[in-house]
C-alpha positions as CSV (number, residue, x, y, z in Angstrom):
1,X,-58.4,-75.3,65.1
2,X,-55.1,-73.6,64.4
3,X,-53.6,-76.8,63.1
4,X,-56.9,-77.3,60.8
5,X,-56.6,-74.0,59.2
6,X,-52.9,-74.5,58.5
7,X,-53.6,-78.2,56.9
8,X,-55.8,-76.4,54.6
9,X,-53.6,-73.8,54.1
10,X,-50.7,-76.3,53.0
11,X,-53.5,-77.7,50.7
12,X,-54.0,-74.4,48.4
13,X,-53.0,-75.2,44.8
14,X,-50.3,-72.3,44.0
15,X,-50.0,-72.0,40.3
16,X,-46.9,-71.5,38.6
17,X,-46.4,-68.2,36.3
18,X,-43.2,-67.7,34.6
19,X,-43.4,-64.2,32.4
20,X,-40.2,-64.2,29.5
21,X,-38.9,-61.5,27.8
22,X,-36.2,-60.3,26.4
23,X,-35.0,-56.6,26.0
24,X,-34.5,-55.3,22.4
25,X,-36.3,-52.0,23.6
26,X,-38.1,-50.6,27.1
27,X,-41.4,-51.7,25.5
28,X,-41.5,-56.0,25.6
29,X,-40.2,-55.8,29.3
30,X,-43.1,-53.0,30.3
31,X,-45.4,-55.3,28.7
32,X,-44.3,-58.2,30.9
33,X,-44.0,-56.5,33.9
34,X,-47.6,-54.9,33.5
35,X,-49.1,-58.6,33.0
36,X,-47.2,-59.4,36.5
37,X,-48.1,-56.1,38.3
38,X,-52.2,-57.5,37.5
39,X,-51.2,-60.8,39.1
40,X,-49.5,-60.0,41.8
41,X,-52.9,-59.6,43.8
42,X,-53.4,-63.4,43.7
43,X,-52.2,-65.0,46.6
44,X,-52.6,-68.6,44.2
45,X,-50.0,-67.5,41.8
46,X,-46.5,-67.8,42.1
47,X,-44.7,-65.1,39.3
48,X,-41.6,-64.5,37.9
49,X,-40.7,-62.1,35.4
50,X,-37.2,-62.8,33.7
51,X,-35.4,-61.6,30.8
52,X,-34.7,-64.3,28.8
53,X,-31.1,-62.5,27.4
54,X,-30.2,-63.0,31.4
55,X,-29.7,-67.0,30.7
56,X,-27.9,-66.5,27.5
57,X,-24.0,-66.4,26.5
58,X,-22.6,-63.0,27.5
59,X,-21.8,-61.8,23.5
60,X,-25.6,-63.0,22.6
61,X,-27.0,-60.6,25.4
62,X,-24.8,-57.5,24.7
63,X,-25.2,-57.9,20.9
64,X,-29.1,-58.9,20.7
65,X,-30.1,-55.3,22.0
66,X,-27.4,-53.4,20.3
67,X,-27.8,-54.8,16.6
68,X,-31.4,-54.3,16.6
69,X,-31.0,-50.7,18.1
70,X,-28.1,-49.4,15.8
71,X,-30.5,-50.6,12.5
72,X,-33.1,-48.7,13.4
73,X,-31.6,-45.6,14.5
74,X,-28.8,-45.7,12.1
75,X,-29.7,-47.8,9.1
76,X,-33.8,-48.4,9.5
77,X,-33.7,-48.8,5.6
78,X,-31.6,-52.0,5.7
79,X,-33.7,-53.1,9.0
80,X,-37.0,-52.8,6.8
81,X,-35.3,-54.9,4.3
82,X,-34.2,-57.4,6.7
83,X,-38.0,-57.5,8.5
84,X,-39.6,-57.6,5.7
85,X,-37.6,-60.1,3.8
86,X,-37.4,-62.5,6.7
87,X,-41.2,-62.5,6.7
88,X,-41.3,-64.1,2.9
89,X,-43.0,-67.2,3.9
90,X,-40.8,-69.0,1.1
91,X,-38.0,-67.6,2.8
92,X,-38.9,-68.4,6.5
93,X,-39.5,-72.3,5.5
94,X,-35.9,-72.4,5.0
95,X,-34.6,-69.6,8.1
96,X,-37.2,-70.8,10.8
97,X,-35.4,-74.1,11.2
98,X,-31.7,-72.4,11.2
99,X,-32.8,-69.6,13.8
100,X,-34.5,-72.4,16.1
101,X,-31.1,-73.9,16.2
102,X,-29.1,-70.6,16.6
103,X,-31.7,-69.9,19.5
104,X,-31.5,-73.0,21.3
105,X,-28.1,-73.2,21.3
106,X,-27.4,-69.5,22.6
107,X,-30.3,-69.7,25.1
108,X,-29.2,-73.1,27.1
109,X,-29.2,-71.5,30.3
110,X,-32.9,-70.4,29.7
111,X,-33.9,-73.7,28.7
112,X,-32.6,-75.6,32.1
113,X,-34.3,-73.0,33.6
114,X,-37.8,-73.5,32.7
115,X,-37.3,-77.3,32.7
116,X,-36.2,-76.6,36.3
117,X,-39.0,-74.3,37.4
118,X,-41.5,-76.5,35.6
119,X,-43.9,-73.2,35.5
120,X,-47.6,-74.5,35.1
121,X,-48.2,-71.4,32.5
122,X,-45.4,-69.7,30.5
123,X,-46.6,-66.2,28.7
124,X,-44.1,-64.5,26.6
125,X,-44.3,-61.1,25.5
126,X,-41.1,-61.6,22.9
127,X,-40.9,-63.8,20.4
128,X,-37.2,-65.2,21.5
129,X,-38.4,-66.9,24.6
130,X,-42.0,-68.2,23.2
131,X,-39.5,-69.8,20.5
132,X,-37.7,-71.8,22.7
133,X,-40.3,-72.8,25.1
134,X,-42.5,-73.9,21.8
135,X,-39.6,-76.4,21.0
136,X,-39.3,-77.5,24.4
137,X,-43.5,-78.4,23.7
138,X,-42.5,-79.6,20.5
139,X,-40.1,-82.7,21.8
140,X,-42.4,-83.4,25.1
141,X,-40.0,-81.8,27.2
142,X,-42.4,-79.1,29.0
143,X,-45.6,-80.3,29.7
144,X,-47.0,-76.4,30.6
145,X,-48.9,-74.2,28.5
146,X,-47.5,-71.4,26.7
147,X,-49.2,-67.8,26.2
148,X,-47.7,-65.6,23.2
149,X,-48.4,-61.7,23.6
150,X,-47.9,-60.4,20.1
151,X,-46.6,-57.0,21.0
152,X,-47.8,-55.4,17.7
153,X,-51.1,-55.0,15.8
154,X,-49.6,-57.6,13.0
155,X,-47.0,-59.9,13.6
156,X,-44.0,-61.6,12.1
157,X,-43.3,-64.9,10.6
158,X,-40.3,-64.8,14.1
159,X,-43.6,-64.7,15.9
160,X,-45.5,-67.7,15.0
161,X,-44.6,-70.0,18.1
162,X,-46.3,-73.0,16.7
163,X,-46.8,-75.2,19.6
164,X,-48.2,-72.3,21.7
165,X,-51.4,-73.1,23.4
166,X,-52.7,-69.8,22.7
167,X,-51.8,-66.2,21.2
168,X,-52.9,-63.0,22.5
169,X,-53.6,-60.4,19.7
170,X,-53.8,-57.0,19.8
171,X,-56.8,-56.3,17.5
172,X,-59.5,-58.7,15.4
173,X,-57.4,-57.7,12.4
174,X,-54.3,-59.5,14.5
175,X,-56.2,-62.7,14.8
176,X,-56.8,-62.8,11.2
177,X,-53.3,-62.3,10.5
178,X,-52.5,-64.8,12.6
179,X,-55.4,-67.0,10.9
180,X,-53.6,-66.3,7.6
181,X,-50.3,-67.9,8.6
182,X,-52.0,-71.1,9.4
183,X,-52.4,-70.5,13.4
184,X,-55.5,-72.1,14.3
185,X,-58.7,-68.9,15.3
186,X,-59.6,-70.6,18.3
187,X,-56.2,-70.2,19.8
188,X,-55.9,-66.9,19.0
189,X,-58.0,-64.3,22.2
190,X,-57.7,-60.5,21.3
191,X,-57.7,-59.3,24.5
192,X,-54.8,-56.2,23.6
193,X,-51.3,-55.5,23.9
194,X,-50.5,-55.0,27.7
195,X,-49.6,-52.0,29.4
196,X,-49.8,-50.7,33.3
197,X,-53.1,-50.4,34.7
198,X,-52.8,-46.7,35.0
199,X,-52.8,-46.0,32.1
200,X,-56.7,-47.0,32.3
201,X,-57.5,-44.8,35.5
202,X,-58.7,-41.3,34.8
203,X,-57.1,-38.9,37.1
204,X,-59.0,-36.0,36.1
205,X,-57.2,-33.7,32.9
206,X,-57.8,-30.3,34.9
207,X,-56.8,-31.4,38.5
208,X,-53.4,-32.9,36.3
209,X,-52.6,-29.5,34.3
210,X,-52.5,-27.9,37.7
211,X,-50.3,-30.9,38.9
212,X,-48.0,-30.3,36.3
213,X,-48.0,-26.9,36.3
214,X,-49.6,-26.2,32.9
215,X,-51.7,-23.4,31.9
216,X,-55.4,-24.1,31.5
217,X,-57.3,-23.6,28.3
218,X,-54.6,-24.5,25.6
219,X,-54.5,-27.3,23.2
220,X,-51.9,-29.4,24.9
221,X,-49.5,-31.1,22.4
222,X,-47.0,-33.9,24.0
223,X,-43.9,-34.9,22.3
224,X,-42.2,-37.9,23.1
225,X,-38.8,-39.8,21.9
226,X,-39.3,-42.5,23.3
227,X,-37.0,-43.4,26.6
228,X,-33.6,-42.4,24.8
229,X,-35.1,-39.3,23.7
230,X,-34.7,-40.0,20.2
231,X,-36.4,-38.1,16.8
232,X,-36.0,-34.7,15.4
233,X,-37.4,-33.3,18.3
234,X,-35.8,-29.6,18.3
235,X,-36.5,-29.2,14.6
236,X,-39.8,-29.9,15.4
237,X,-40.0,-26.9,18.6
238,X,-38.0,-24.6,15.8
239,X,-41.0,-24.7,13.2
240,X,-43.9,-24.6,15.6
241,X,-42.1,-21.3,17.0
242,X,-42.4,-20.1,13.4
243,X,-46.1,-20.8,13.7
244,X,-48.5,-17.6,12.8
245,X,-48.9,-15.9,16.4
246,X,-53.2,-17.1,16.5
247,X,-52.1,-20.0,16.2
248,X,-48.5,-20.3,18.3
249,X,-50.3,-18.4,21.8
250,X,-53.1,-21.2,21.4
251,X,-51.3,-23.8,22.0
252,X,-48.8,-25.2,24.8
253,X,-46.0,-28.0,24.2
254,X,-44.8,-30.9,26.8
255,X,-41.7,-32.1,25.7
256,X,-40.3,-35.5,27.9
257,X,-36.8,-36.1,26.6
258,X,-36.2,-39.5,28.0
259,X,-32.7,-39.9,29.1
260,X,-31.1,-37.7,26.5
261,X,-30.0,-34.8,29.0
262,X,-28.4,-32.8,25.9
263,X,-32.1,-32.7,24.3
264,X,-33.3,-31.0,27.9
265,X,-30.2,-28.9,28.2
266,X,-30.6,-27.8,24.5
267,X,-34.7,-27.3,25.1
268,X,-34.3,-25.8,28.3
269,X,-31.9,-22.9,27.0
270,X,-34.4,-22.7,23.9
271,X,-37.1,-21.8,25.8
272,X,-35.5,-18.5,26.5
273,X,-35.3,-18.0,22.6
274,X,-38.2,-19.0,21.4
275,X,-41.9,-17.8,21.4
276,X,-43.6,-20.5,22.1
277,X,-45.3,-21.7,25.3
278,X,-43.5,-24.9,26.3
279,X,-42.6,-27.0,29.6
280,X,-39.7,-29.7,29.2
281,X,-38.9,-32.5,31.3
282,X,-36.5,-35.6,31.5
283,X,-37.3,-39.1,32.1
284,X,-40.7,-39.1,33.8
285,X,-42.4,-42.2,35.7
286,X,-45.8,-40.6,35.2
287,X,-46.2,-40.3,31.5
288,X,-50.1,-41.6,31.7
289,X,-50.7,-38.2,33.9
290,X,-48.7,-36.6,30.7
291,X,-51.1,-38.1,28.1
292,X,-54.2,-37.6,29.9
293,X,-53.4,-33.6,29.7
294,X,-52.7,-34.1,26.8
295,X,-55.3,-33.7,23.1
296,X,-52.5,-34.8,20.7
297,X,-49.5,-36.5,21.1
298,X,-46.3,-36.9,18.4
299,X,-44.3,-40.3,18.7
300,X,-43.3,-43.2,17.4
301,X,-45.6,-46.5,16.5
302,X,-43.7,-48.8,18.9
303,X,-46.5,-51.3,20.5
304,X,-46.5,-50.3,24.0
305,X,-46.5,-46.7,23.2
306,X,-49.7,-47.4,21.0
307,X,-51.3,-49.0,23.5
308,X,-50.5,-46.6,26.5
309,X,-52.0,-43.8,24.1
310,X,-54.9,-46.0,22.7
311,X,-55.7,-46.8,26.4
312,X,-55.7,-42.6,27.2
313,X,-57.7,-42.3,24.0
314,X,-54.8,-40.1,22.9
315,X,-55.1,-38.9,19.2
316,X,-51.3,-39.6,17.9
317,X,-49.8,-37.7,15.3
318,X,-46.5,-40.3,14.1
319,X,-42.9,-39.3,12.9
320,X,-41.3,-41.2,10.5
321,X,-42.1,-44.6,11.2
322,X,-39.7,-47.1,11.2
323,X,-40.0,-49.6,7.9
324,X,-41.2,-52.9,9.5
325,X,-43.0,-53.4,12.5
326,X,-43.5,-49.4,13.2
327,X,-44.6,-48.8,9.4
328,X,-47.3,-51.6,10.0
329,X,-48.5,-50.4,13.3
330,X,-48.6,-47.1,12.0
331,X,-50.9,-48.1,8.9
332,X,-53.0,-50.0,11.4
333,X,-53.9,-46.6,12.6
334,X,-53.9,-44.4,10.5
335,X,-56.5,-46.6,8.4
336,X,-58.7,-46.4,11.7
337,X,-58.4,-42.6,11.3
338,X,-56.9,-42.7,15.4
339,X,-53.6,-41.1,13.9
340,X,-51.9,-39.0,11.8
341,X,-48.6,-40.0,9.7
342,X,-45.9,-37.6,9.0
343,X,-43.0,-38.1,6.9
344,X,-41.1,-34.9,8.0
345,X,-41.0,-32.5,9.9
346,X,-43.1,-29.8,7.9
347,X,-45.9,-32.9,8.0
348,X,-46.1,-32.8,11.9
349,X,-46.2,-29.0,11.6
350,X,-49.2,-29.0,9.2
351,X,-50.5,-31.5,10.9
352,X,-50.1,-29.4,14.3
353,X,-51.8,-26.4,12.5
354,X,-54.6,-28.1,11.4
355,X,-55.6,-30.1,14.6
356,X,-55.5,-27.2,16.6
357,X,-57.8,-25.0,13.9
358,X,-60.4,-27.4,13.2
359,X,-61.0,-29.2,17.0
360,X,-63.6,-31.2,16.1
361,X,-61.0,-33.9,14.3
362,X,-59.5,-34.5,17.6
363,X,-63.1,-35.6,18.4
364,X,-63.6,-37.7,15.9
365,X,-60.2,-39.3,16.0
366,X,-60.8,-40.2,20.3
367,X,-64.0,-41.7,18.8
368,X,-62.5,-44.1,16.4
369,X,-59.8,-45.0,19.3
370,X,-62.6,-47.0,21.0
371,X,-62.4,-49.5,17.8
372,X,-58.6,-50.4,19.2
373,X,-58.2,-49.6,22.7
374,X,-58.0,-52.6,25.3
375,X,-57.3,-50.1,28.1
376,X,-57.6,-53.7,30.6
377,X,-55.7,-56.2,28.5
378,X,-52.8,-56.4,31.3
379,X,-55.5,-57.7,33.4
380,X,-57.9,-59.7,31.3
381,X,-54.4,-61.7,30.2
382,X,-53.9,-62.4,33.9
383,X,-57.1,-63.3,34.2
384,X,-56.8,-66.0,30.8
385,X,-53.5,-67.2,32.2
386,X,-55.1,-67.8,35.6
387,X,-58.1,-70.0,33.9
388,X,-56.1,-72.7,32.4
């Protein structure tokens, strides 16, 4: 009997899962790993998540993150140029062969790799690695299908993997992007951008204001720089201290600095100065417990943060997005009326002020978040990828 059951264990089909992609920013590796945390209950899938940088030359990987990061903290002007210049379909007939070669060529290693693993389904969630593999479809070379997440509500020309089997969008208005730049509907599922399945589990907002020792019956606002603790985060504390008193003692602030331990030294020594009720932390693994006590949260319009507030049907309020992919994220929302643009500092303030007098926008706004939010897309792409 026991040699039975072990013949038909040796018979179970495992399937295959590589998950690429590569790290230009926290956000295309969460969304990776959250599409592998919803498969790892399947005992008939092998995965792996790599970074696709890991298998390049070592100059490509320290320069790829770097470049990307210094233009958009230091010269996001330029890096709006650049996105949306590179996005000229007249211009990408001529670039998308060039940067195919470029990619190719710097990303060898990652090639013998998948030709090695021969993974039955390959989903990437950045556009480096879904490049590659597309080529690798293109010459007959990798006989596996290939899953592109599009990581943002519209995507780039760099996005347009054209031998992928399918894309994953974000939105219906995502698909018809997608539509537009000659990708063919049917391949094209909107089933989200992924993010970790708690961000879909309701832990109850009063039992976490106690857990994080906040004070019940305030308008809760979160403010968030991202991982590195980035934005003009202080300034933003200063004015809201300069509030009218009705409005300051109505209203309590979460800051979560990231990894900038200046920003929480600075903060922490403010609080002593300033008359405002505020709690400050560092980098925090539980930032779905922060957004669930949350009613309005300022950020940026990166993708995964989007989703992760989308899925807490968090109201957003965004600071100076980024010209390119943030700008068009942003507009995404804002034209669904689930978020709030400011251009400066004195906009977030008003905006603040205005959110907290007149509550029944924040209703309305967690209303219209129902039109975007795939609060299960982690687990309804495992699901896809699992099916073919």
């Amino acid at each position: 009997m026991n040699k039975l059951v072990q013949g038909l264990a040796l018979n179970i089909y495992i399937m295959k899962i590589l998950i690429a992609h590569a790290y230009a920013g926290i956000g295309h590796k969460k969304a990776a790993e959250a599409i592998a945390k919803a498969l790892a209950g399947f005992k008939d899938c092998d995965v792996e998540v790599v970074d696709a940088l890991d298998y390049t030359n070592a100059l490509f990987k320290f320069s790829y993150p770097r470049v990307y990061l210094f233009l958009i903290n230091r010269a996001p002007f330029l890096w709006g140029a650049l996105y949306y210049f590179l996005d000229l379909k007249v211009i990408d007939v001529f670039v998308a062969p060039l940067r195919r070669v470029f990619h190719n060529l710097q990303a060898c290693r990652f090639i013998r790799f998948v030709l090695e693993k021969k993974p039955d389904v390959v989903i990437c969630t950045h556009f480096l690695p879904a490049e590659v593999v597309s080529g690798l479809k293109r010459k007959g070379d990798f006989k596996g299908k290939l899953v592109t997440v599009v990581t943002d509500f519209l995507a780039h020309s760099f996005w347009l993997a054209r031998c992928s089997d399918y894309f994953i969008g974000a939105i219906d208005r995502t698909k018809k992007d997608l539509a537009r730049r000659g990708i063919k509907e049917e391949t094209v599922k909107v089933l989200g951008i992924p993010c970790d399945s708690v961000f879909s589990i309701s832990k109850g907002r009063d039992q976490l204001i106690e857990k994080l020792g906040l004070g019940q019956g305030f308008f809760n606002l979160l403010i968030m720089g991202g991982g590195f603790g980035t934005g003009p985060v202080k300034e933003i504390v200063n004015s809201i201290s300069n509030l009218k008193k009705d409005i300051r003692v109505r209203l309590q602030i979460m800051v979560i600095c990231g990894r900038n331990k200046k920003l929480l030294d600075d903060l922490n020594r403010a609080m002593l100065e300033l008359d405002v009720k505020m709690s400050v932390f560092g980098f925090m693994d539980n930032v779905d417990e922060f957004m669930e006590a949350s009613d309005c949260i300022v950020t940026k319009s990166g993708g995964l943060t989007v989703s992760e507030s989308l899925s807490k049907k968090l109201p957003m309020i965004i600071i100076k997005p980024i010209p390119g992919q943030e700008t068009r994220n942003c507009n995404i929302l804002t034209g669904y009326g689930t978020a709030l643009r400011a251009n400066s500092v004195n906009q977030v303030i008003e905006h603040v002020k205005d959110l907290v007098s007149y509550p029944e926008k924040i209703i309305g706004m967690k209303a219209r978040i129902n039109l975007l939010s795939y609060p299960d897309a982690a687990r309804d792409i495992a699901n896809f990828a699992r099916d073919l």
